[in-house]
Kinemage of the C-alpha trace (Angstrom):
@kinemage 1
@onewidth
@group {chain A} dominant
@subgroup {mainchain}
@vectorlist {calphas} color= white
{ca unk a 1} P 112.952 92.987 116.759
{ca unk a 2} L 114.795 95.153 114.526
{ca unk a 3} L 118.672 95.386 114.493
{ca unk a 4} L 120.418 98.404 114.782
{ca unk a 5} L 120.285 100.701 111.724
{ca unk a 6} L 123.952 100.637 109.577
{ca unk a 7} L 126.491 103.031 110.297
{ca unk a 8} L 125.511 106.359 108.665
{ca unk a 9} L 122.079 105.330 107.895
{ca unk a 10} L 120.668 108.846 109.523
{ca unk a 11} L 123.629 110.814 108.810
{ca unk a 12} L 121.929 114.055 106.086
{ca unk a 13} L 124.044 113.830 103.330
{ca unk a 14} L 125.232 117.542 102.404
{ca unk a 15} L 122.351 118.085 99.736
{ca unk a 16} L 119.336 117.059 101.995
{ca unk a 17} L 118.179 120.423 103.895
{ca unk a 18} L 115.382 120.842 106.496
{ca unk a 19} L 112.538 122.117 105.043
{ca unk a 20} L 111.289 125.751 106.053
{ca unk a 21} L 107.818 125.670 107.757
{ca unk a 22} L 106.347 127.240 105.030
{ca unk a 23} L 107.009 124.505 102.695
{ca unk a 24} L 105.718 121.935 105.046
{ca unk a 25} L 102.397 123.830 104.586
{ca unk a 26} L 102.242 124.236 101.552
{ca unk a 27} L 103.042 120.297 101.142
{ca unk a 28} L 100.295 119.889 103.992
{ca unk a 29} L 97.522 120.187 101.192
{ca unk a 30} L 96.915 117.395 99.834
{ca unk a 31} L 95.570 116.746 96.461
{ca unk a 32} L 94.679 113.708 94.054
{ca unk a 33} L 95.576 114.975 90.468
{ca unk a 34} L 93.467 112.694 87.827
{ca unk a 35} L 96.000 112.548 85.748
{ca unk a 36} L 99.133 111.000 88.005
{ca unk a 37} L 96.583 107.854 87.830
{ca unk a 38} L 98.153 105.898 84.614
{ca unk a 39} L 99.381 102.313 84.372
{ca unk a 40} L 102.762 101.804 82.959
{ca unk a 41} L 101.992 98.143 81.665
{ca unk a 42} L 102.170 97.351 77.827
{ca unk a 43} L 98.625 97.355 77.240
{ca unk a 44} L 98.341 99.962 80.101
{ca unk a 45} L 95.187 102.508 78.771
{ca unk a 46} L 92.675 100.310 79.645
{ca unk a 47} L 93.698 99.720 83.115
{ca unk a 48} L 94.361 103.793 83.488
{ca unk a 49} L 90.582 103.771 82.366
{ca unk a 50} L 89.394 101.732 84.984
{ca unk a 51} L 91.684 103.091 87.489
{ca unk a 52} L 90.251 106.352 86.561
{ca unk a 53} L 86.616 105.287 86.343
{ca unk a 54} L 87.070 103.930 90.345
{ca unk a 55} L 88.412 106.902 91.100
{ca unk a 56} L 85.484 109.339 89.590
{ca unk a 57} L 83.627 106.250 91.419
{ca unk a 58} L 84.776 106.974 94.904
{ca unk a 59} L 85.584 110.506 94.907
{ca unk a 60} L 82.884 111.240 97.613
{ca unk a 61} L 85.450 108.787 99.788
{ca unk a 62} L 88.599 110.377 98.752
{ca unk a 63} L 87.367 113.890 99.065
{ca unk a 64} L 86.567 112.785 102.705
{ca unk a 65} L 89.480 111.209 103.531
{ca unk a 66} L 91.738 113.846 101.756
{ca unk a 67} L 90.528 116.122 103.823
{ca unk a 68} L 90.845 114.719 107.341
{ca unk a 69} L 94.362 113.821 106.136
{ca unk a 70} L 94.546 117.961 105.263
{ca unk a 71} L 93.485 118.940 108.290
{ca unk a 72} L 96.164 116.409 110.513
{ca unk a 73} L 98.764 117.634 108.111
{ca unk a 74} L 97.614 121.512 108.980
{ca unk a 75} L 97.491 120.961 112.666
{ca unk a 76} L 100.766 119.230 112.738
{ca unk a 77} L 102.566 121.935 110.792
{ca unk a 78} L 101.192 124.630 113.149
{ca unk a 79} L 102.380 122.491 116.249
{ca unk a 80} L 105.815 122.697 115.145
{ca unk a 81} L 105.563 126.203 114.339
{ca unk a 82} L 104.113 126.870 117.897
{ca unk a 83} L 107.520 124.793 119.387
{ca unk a 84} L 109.568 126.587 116.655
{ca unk a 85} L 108.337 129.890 118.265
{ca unk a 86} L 108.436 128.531 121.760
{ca unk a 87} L 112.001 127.800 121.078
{ca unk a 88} L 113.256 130.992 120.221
{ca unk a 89} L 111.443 132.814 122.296
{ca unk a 90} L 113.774 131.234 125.338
């Protein structure tokens, strides 16, 4: 069981804001960029070419799952927007 969390734990601080809708959306995409795969060992470019190589590998997986995971995200976004509409509509 988990304690309770510390005393201004969920408290914003003043330069976090809520993030508009649309930004939520356009984060909902998501997208494997190639080149964020890198190690960042001494010695590191042959492990960011086989990290690279298992990802050209199993893209066919990835694709897959990066889409199901874009299409949750989508749905989600649009189910807030739906209660965000729903609430100021009352």
């Amino acid at each position: 069981m988990y304690g309770p969390p510390e005393e201004g734990a969920l408290a914003p601080t003043v330069s976090e804001e809520v993030p508009s809708l649309a930004d939520l959306e356009r984060w909902a995409a998501i997208e494997v960029d190639p080149a964020s795969i890198y190690s960042t060992r001494r010695g590191g470019a042959p492990i960011t070419g086989v990290k690279r190589l298992l990802l050209r590998m199993l893209s066919q997986y990835h694709i897959e799952l990066e889409a199901q995971q874009t299409r949750f995200n989508m749905a989600v976004v649009e189910h807030l927007r739906e209660l965000e509409r729903r609430s100021h509509a009352e």
